[in-house]
C-alpha positions as CSV (number, residue, x, y, z in Angstrom):
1,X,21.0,-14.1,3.0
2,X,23.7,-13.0,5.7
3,X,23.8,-9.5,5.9
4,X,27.7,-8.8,5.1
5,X,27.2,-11.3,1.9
6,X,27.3,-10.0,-1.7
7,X,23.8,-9.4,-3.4
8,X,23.7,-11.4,-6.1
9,X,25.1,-10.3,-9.7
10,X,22.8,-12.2,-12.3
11,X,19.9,-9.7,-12.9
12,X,19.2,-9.2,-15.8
13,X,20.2,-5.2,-16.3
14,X,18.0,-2.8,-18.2
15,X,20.0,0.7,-18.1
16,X,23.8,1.6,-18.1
17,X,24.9,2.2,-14.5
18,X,22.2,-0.2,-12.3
19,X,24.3,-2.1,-10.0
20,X,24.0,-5.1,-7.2
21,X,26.5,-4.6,-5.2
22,X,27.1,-4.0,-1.3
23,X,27.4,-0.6,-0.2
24,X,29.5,2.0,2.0
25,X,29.6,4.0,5.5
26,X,28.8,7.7,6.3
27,X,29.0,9.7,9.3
28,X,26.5,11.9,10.9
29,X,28.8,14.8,10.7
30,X,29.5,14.6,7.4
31,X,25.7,15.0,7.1
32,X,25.1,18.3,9.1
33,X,28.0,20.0,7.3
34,X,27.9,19.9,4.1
35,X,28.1,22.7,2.6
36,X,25.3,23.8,0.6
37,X,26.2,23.3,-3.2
38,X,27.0,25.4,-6.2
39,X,23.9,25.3,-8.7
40,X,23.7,22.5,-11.0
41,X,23.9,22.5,-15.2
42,X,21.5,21.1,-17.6
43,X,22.7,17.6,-16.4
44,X,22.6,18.1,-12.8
45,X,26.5,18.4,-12.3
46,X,27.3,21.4,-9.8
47,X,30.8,22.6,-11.0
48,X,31.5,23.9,-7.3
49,X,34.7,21.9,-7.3
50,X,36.3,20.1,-9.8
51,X,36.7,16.8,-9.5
52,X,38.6,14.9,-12.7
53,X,37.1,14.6,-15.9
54,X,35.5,17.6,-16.0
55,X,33.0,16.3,-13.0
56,X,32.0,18.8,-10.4
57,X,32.1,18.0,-7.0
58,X,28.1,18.2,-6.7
59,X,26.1,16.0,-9.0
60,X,22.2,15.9,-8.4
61,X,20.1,12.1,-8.4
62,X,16.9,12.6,-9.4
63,X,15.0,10.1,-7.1
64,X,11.5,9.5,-8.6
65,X,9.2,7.2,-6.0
66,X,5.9,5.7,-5.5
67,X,3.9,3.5,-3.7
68,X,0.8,0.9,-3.4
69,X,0.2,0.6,-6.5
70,X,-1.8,-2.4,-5.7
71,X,-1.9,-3.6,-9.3
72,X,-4.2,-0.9,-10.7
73,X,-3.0,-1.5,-14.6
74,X,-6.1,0.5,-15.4
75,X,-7.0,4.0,-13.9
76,X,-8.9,3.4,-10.7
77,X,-12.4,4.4,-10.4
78,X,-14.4,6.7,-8.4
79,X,-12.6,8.1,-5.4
80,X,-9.8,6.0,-6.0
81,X,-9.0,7.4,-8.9
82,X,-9.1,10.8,-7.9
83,X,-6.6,13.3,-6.0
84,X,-7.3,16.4,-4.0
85,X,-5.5,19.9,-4.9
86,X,-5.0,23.0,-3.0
87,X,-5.5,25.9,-5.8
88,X,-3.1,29.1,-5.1
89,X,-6.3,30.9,-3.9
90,X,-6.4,28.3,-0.9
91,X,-10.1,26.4,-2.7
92,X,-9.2,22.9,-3.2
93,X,-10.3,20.9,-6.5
94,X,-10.0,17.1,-7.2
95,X,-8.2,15.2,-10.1
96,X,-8.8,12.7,-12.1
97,X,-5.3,10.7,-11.6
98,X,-3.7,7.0,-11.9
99,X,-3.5,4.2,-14.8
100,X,-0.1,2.7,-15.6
101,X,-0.2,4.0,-19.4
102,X,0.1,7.9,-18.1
103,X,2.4,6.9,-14.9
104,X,4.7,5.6,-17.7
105,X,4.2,9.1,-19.6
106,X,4.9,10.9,-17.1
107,X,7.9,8.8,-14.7
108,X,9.8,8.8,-18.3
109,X,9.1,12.6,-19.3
110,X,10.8,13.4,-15.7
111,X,13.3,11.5,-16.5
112,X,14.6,13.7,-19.5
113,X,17.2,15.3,-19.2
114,X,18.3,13.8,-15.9
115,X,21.5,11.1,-16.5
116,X,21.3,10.5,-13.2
117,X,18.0,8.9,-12.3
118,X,16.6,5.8,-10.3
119,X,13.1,5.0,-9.5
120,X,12.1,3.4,-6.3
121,X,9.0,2.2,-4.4
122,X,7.9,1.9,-1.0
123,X,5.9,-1.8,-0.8
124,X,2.2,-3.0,-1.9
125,X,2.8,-2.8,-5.4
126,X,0.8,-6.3,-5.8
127,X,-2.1,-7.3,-3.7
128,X,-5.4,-6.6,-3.5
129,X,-5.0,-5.9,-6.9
130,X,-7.8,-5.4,-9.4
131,X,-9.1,-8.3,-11.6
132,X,-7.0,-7.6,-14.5
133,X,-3.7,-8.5,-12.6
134,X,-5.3,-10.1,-9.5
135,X,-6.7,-13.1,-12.0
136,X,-3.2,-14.0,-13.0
137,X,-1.4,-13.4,-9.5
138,X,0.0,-10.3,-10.6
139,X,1.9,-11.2,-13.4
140,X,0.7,-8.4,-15.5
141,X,1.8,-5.9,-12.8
142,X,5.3,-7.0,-12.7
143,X,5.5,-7.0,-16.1
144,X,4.3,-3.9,-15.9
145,X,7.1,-2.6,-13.6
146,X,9.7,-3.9,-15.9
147,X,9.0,-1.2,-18.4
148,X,8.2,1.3,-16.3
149,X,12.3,1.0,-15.9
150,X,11.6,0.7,-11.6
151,X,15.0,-0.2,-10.3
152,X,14.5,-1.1,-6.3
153,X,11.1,-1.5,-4.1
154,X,10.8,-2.6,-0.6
155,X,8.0,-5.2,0.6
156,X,5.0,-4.2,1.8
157,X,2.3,-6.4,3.6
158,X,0.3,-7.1,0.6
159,X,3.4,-9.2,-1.1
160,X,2.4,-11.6,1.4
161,X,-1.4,-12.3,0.8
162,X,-0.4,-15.5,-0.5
163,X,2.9,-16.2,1.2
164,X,6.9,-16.0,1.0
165,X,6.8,-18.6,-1.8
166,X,4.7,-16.8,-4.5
167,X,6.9,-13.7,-3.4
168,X,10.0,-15.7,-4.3
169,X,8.2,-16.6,-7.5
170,X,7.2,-13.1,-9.0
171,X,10.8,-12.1,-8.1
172,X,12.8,-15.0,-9.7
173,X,9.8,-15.9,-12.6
174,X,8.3,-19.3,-13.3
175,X,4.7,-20.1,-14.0
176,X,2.6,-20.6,-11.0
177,X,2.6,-24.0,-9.1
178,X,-1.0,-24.4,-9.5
179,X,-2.7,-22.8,-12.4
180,X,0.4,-22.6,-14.5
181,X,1.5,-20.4,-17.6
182,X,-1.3,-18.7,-18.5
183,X,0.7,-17.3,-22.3
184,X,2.9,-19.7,-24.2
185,X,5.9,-17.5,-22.6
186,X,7.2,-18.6,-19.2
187,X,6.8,-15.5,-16.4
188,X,10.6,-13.9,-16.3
189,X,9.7,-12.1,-12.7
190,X,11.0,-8.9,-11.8
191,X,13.9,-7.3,-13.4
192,X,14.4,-5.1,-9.8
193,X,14.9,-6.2,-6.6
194,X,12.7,-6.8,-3.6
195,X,14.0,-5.6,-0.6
196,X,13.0,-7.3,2.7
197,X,15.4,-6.5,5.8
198,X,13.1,-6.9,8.4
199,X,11.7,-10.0,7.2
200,X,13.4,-13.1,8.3
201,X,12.8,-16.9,8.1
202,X,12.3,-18.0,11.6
203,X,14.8,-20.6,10.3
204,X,17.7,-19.5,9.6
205,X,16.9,-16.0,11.1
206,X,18.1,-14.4,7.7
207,X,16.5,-12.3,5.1
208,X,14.2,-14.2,3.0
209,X,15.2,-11.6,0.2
210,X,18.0,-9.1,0.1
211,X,18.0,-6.5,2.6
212,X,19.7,-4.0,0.5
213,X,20.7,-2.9,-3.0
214,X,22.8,-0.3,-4.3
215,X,22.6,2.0,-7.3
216,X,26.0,2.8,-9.0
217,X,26.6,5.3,-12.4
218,X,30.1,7.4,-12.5
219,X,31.6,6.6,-9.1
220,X,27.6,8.2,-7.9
221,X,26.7,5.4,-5.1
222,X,23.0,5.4,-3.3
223,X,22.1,2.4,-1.2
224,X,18.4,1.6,-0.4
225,X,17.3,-0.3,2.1
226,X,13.7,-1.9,2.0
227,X,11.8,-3.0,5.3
228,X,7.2,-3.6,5.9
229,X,5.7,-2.9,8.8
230,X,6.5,-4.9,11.8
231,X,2.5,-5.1,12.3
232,X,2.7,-7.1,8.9
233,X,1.5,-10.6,10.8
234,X,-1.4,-8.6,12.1
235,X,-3.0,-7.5,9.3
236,X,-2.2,-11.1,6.5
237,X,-3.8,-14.2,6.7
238,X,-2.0,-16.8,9.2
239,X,-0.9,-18.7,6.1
240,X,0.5,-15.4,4.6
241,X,3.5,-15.2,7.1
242,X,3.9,-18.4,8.4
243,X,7.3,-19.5,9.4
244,X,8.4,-15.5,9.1
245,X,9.6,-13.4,11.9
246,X,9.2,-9.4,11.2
247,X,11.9,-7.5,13.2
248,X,11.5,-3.5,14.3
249,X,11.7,-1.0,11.7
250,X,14.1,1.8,12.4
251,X,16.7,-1.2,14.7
252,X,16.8,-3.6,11.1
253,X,17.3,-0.2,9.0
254,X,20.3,1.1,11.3
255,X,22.1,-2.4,11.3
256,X,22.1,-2.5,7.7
257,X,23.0,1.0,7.7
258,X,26.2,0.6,9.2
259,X,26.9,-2.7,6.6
260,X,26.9,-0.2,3.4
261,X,29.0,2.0,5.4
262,X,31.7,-0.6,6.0
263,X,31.3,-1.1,2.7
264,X,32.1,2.4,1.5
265,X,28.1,3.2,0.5
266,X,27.8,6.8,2.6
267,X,24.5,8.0,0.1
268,X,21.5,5.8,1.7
269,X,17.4,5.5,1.4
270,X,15.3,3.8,3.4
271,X,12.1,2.2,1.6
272,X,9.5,1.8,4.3
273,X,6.4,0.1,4.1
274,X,4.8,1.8,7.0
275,X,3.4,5.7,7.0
276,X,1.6,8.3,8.1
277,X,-1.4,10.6,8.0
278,X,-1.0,13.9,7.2
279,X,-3.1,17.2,8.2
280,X,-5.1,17.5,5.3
281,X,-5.6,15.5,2.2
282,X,-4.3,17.8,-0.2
283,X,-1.6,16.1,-1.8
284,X,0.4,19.5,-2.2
285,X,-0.2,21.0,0.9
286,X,2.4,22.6,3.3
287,X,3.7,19.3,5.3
288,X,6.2,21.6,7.0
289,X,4.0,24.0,9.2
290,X,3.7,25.6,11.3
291,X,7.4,23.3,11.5
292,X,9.2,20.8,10.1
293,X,7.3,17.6,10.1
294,X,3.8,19.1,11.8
295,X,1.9,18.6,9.0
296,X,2.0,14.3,9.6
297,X,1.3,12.2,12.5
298,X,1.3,8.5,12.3
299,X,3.8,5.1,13.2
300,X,6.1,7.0,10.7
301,X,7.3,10.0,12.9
302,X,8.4,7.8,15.6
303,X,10.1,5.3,13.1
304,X,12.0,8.4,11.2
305,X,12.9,10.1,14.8
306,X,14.9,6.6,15.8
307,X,16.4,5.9,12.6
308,X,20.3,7.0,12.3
309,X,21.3,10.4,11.0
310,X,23.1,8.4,8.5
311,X,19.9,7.5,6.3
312,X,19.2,10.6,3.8
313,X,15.5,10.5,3.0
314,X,12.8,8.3,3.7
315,X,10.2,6.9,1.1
316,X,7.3,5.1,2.6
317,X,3.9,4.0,2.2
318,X,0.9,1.3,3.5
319,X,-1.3,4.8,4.9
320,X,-2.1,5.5,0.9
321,X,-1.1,9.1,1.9
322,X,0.6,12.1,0.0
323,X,2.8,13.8,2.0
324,X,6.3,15.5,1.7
325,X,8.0,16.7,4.8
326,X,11.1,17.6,6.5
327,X,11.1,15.3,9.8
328,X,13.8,15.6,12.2
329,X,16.3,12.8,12.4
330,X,18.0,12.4,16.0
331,X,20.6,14.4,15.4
332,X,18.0,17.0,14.8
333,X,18.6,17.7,11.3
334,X,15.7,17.9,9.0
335,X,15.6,14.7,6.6
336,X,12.9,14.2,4.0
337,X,10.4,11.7,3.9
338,X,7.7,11.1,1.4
339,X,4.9,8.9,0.4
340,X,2.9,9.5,-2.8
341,X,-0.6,8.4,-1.9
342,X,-1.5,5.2,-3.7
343,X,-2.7,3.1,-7.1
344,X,-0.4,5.2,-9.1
345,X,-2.1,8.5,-8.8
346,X,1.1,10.3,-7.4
347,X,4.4,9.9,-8.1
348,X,7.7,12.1,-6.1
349,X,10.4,13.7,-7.8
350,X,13.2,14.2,-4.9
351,X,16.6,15.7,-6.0
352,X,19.9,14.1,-3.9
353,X,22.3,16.3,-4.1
354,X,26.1,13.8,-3.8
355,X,29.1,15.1,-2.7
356,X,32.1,12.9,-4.8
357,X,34.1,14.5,-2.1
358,X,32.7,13.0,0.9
359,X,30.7,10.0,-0.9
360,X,27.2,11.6,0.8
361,X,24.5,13.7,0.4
362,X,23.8,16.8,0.9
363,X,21.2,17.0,2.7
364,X,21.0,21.1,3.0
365,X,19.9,21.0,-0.9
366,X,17.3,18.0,-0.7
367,X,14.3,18.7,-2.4
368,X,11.0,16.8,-2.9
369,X,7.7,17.0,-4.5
370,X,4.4,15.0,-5.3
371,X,3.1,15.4,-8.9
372,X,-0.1,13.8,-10.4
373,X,-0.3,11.1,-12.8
374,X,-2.9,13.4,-14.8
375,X,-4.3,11.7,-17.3
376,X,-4.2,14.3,-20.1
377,X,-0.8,12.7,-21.3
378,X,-0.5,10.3,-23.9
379,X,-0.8,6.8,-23.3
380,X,2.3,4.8,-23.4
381,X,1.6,2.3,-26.4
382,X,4.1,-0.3,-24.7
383,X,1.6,-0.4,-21.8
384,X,-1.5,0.1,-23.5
385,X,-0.7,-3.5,-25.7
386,X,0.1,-4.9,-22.3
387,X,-3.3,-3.7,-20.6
388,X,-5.2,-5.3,-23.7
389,X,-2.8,-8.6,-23.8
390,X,-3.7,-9.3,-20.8
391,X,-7.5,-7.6,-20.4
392,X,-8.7,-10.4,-23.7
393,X,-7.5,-12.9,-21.4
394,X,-9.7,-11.8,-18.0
395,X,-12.5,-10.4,-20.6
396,X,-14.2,-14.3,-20.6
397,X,-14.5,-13.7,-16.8
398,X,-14.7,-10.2,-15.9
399,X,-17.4,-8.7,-18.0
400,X,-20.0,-11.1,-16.6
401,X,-23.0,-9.3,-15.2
402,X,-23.9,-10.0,-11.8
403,X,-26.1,-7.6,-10.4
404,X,-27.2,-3.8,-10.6
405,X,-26.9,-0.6,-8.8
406,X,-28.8,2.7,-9.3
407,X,-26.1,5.1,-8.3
408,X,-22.3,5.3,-7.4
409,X,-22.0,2.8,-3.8
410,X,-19.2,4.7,-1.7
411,X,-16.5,2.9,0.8
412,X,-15.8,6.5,2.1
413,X,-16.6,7.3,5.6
414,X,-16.1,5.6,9.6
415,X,-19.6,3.4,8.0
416,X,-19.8,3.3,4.2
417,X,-22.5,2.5,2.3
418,X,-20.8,-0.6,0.4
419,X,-19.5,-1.7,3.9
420,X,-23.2,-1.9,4.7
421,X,-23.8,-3.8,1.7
422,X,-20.8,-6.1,2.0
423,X,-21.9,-7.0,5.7
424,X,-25.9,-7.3,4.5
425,X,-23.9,-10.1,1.3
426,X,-22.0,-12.4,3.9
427,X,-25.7,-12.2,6.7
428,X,-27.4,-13.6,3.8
429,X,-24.8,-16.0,2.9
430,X,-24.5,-17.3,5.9
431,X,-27.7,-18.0,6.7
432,X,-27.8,-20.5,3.3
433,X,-25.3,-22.1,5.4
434,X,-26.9,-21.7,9.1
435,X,-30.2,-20.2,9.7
436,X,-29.5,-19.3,13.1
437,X,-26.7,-16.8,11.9
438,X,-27.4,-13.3,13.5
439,X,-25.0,-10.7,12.0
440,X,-22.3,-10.5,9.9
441,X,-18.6,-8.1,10.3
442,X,-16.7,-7.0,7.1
443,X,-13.4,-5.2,7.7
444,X,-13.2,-1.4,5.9
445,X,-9.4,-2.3,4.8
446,X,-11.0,-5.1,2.7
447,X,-12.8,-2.9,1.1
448,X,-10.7,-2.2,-1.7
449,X,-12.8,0.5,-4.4
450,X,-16.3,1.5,-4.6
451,X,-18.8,0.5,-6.9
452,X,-19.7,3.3,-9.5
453,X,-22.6,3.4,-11.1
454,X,-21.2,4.8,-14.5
455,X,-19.9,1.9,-16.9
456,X,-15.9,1.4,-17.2
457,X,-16.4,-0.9,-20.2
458,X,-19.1,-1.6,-22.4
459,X,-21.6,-3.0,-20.1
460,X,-23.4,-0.1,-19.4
461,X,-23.8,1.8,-16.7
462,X,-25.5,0.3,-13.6
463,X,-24.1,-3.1,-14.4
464,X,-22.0,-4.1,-11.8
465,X,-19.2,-6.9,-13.8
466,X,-17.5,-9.7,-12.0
467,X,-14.4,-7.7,-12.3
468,X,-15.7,-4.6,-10.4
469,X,-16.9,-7.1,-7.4
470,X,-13.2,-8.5,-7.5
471,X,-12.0,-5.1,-7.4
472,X,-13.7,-4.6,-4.6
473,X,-13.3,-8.0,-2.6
474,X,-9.6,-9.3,-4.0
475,X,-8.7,-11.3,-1.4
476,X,-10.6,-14.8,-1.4
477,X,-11.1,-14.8,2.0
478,X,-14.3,-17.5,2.7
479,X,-17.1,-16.4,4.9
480,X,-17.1,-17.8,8.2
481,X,-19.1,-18.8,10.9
482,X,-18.3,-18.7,15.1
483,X,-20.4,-18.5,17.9
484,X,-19.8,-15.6,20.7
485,X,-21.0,-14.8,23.4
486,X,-22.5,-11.2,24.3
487,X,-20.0,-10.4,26.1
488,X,-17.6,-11.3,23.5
489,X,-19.6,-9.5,20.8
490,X,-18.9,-6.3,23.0
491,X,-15.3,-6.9,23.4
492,X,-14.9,-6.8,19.6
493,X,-17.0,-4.0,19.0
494,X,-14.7,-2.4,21.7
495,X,-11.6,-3.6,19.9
496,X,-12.3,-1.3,17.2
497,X,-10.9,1.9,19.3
498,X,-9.0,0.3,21.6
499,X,-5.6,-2.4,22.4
500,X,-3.3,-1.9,18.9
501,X,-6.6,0.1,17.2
502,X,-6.6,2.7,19.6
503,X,-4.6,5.2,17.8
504,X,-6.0,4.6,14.2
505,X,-9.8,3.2,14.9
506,X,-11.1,0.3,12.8
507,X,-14.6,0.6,12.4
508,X,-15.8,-2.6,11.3
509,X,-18.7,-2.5,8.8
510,X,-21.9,-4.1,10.4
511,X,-24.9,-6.1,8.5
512,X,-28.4,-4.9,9.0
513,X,-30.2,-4.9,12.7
514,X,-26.6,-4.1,14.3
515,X,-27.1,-1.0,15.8
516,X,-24.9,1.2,18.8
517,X,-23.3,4.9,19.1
518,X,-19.7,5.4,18.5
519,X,-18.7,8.5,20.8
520,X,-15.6,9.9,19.5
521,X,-15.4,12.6,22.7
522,X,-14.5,9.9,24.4
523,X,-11.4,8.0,24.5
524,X,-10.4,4.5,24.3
525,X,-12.8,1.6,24.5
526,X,-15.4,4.0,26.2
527,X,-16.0,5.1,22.7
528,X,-18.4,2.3,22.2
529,X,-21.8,3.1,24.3
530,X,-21.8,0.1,25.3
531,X,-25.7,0.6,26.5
532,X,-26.6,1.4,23.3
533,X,-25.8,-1.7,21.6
534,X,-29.0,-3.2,19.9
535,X,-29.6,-6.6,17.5
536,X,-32.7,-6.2,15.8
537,X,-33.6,-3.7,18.8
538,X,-33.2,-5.8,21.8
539,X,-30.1,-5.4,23.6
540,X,-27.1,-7.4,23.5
541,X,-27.5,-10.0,26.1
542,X,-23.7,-10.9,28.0
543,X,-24.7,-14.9,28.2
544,X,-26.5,-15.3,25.2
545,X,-24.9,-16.8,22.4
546,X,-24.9,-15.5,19.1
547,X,-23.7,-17.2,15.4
548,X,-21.8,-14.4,13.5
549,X,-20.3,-14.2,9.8
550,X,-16.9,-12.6,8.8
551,X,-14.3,-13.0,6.5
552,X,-11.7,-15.8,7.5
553,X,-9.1,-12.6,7.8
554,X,-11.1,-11.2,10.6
555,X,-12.5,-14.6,12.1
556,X,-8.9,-15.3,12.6
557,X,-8.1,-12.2,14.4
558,X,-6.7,-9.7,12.2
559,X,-6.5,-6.3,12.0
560,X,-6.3,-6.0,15.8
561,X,-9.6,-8.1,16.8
562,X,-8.1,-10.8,19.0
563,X,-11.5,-11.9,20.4
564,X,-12.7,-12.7,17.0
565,X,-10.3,-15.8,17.3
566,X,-11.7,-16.8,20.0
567,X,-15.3,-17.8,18.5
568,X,-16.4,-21.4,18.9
569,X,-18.3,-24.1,16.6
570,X,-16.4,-22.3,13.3
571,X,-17.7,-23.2,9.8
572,X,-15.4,-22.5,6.9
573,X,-17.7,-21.2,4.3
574,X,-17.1,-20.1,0.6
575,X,-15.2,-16.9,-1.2
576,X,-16.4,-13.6,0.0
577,X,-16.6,-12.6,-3.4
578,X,-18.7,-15.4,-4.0
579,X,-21.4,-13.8,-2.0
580,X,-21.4,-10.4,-2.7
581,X,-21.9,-11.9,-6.5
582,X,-24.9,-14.1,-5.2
583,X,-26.3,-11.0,-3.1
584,X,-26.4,-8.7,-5.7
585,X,-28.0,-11.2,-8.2
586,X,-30.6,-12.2,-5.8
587,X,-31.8,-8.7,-4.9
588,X,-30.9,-6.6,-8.4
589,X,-32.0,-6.6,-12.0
590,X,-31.9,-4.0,-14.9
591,X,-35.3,-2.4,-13.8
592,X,-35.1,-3.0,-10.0
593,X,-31.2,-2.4,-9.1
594,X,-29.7,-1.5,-5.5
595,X,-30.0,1.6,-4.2
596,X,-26.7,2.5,-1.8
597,X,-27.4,1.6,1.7
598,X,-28.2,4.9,4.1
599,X,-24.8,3.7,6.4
600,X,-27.2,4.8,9.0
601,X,-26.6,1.9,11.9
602,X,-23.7,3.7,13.6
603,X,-24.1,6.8,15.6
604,X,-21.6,9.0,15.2
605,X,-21.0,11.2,18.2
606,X,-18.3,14.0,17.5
């Protein structure tokens, strides 16, 4: 859509006072003096100054956010579905957090007693989602959102896993072009917006959804404006983003900016699908010392630092980090910007404080926090019938049996047990398909949840069901076959640390007989020894050719492996989940099951 034109006005509207409309301008100045306000009643009005109908000048917004919710209807498990807490005493414990029917709880017991509340989110909230909504293209997650009353998200990578046209769909509703309705009700799509600014058809260089949207109650005006990643083609499938064009964060954020201010929207958030990683993994942490801002590091600090003084807080996401800090926006000024880990285990309560004088924020009286989705609530019954509506549909499929473990498999650490086992799945696989095949690559950001030994359903524990596999592997990438040379071998193995991995190492998860010593002391692409590189012991010979498995994601470059592309004779094999099921059938059964792999063929120098 041009970026002057109208939003359109036929959404279907849930609560009084959602609006969308085109927004207005605000001036840096107006942003560094604003006077801090007068303290606010039961209903968030500051009666500072009058201002006609009893208003006060000040009236708080209770922003509530979250992020990457990935589809996880159900509360995650293991790790996943766990947060870490500093105590008072300075001793940290974890939480048991996530699971749509206590977010719902808890996003609508915040809202109480708050007139003035919208709910936003930062990207990823389909993709690489769990059986239960992955089976039905996420259907059941939008639905989902629809009740949980979320008014505005941006777009994250993962709305692109299977291209702009199925993003269209779960925004506008019909039944999918392939598989069809799966209830006798046609899918309505979202009743809130997606927000995609940076994200333009190569085309007609315009949005392929609206860049902005703007909330609206009692002359109160916020404009959000939603932007992913510009690394998005980097880490989706080809298909995923063809015939798209992703533009720079902070540049597409200012120019829209400046449209809501000639539109008389001063009061603006930026949803950002990109992030950071903080100093510790303490969701409640201090983010702001020993100053504003230390406590992160990441893409997002750079992005925050260049966008205009005229944005008041920042909610992001895609790092699956909790943090909530103060970083200075080039004006100097501190601005907040938050991100509330991932799969629903966080959300953040932010209070914007708006000045119906000027028609801005604040920004001396922002305040922001992360709370858990504990699950000691009650459920909400709305999304507890919509979890089993949808769950006796998958059931059929997902509490198949396919294989057996004898204790919880682990996607934690730079090699991870179930990355082990993943790589060890697509070896065997492809050597059904080539018996020369030599090793096998798995990517650790397709590795989506662990495998826990201790039964989420009634299969028992041990049993690992076709729905925890596609928890785990989402994606239906195939498995893949090139040839590489030595030499080439290296140069991805090198990849990992170095070129657009540099900063935030992928360690690729590597089958068994693929052995070499990662040395973090050093920097760059010396971190791989290269001297220590061993296949099955022997050492990896530059002009020999070897025949090496991956998922088509990887064998088509992603995540920052460009030499992966560049593999000859390519056989397009089947899903990936496909053989993980067939591996863990072959080589498990109830009195023999799969013990977690050691994750011992990386050395890790530190």
């Amino acid at each position: 859509m041009p970026a002057t034109a109208q939003p359109h006005q036929s959404r279907r509207r849930r609560r009084t006072g959602r609006l969308l409309a085109a927004a207005t301008v605000v001036t840096a100045g107006a942003l560094a003096a604003a006077a801090l306000p007068a303290p606010a009643n039961a209903d968030g009005n500051r009666h500072g100054h009058g201002h006609g109908h009893g208003q006060g000048r000040y009236q708080d917004v209770q922003l509530l956010s979250f992020n990457d919710l990935h589809g996880n209807l159900e509360p995650p498990a293991g790790s996943s579905g766990r947060v870490t807490e500093v105590q008072p005493d300075g001793t940290t414990k974890t939480v048991d957090a996530g699971g749509v029917e206590y977010l719902a709880t808890h996003l609508r017991e915040a809202r109480k007693g708050n007139r003035y509340s919208v709910t936003a989110a930062g990207g990823d909230m389909v993709g690489a989602s769990p059986l239960l909504s992955g089976l039905f293209h996420d259907e059941p997650t939008i639905e989902a959102l629809n009740k949980l009353d979320l008014d505005v998200t941006s777009v994250g990578n993962h709305e692109f896993d299977e291209g702009a046209k199925e993003l269209a769909r779960l925004q506008k509703g019909g039944c999918h072009p392939t598989e069809g309705c799966y209830t006798d009700k046609r899918f309505k799509g979202a009743d809130f917006p997606y927000l995609a600014a940076n994200v333009l058809d190569e085309k007609t260089r315009k949005p392929i959804l609206e860049p902005y949207w703007v909330w609206k109650k009692n002359g109160v005006k916020v404009g959000f404006i939603g932007v992913t990643l510009e690394g998005t083609p980097d880490i989706v499938s080809a298909d995923g983003v063809k015939g798209l064009s992703f533009k720079d964060e902070a540049e597409t954020i200012n120019k829209y900016a400046k449209v809501l201010q000639r539109q008389g929207v001063k009061s603006i958030v930026a949803l950002i699908h990109e992030g950071g990683f903080p100093a510790s993994t303490s969701y409640n942490y201090d983010c702001d010392a020993p100053g504003a801002g230390d406590g992160v590091s990441g893409p997002i600090v750079d992005i925050a630092k260049n966008i205009t003084p005229q944005v008041d807080a920042l909610v992001t996401g895609h790092t699956h980090s909790a943090y909530v800090c103060t970083i200075p926006d080039p004006a100097g000024n501190p601005r907040m910007v938050t991100s509330a880990a991932s799969f629903g285990r966080l959300y953040t309560d932010t209070t914007l404080t708006y000045d119906r004088r000027t028609g801005d924020i604040a920004r001396t009286s922002v305040k922001s926090a992360n709370h858990v989705v504990t699950r000691d609530v009650p459920k909400a019954p709305d999304m507890t019938r919509l979890i089993d509506r949808w769950g006796t549909l998958a059931a059929p499929i997902g509490n198949r049996a396919v294989g057996h473990i004898s204790a919880d498999i682990s996607r934690d650490g730079t090699e991870s047990p179930l990355g082990d086992l993943i790589a060890d799945a697509q070896l065997a696989y492809g050597r059904t398909q080539d018996p020369e095949t030599d090793l096998a690559l798995m990517n650790p950001g397709g590795i989506r949840a662990p495998l826990t030994y201790a039964a989420s359903g009634a299969e028992g524990d041990g049993v690992v069901t076709y729905a925890e596999g596609f928890t785990v592997q989402p994606f239906a990438n195939t498995v893949n076959l090139k040839d590489y040379t030595g030499a080439q071998l290296v140069q991805v193995l090198k990849e990992q640390v170095s070129g657009p991995n540099e900063a935030a190492p992928k360690i690729l998860q590597v089958s068994s007989g693929l052995t070499y010593t990662l040395d973090l002391t050093k920097s760059g692409a010396d971190r791989v020894v290269t001297d220590s590189i061993r296949l099955d012991g022997a050492p990896i010979d530059p002009a020999a050719t070897y025949r090496v498995a991956s998922n088509s994601f990887l064998a088509g470059g992603g995540d920052g492996f460009p030499t992966l592309n560049e593999g000859a004779n390519e056989l397009v094999g089947g899903d990936d989940l496909a053989a993980l099921e067939q591996y863990l059938t072959a080589n498990s059964s109830a009195g023999d099951p799969i013990e977690p792999p050691a994750a011992d063929r990386i050395t890790v120098v530190e």
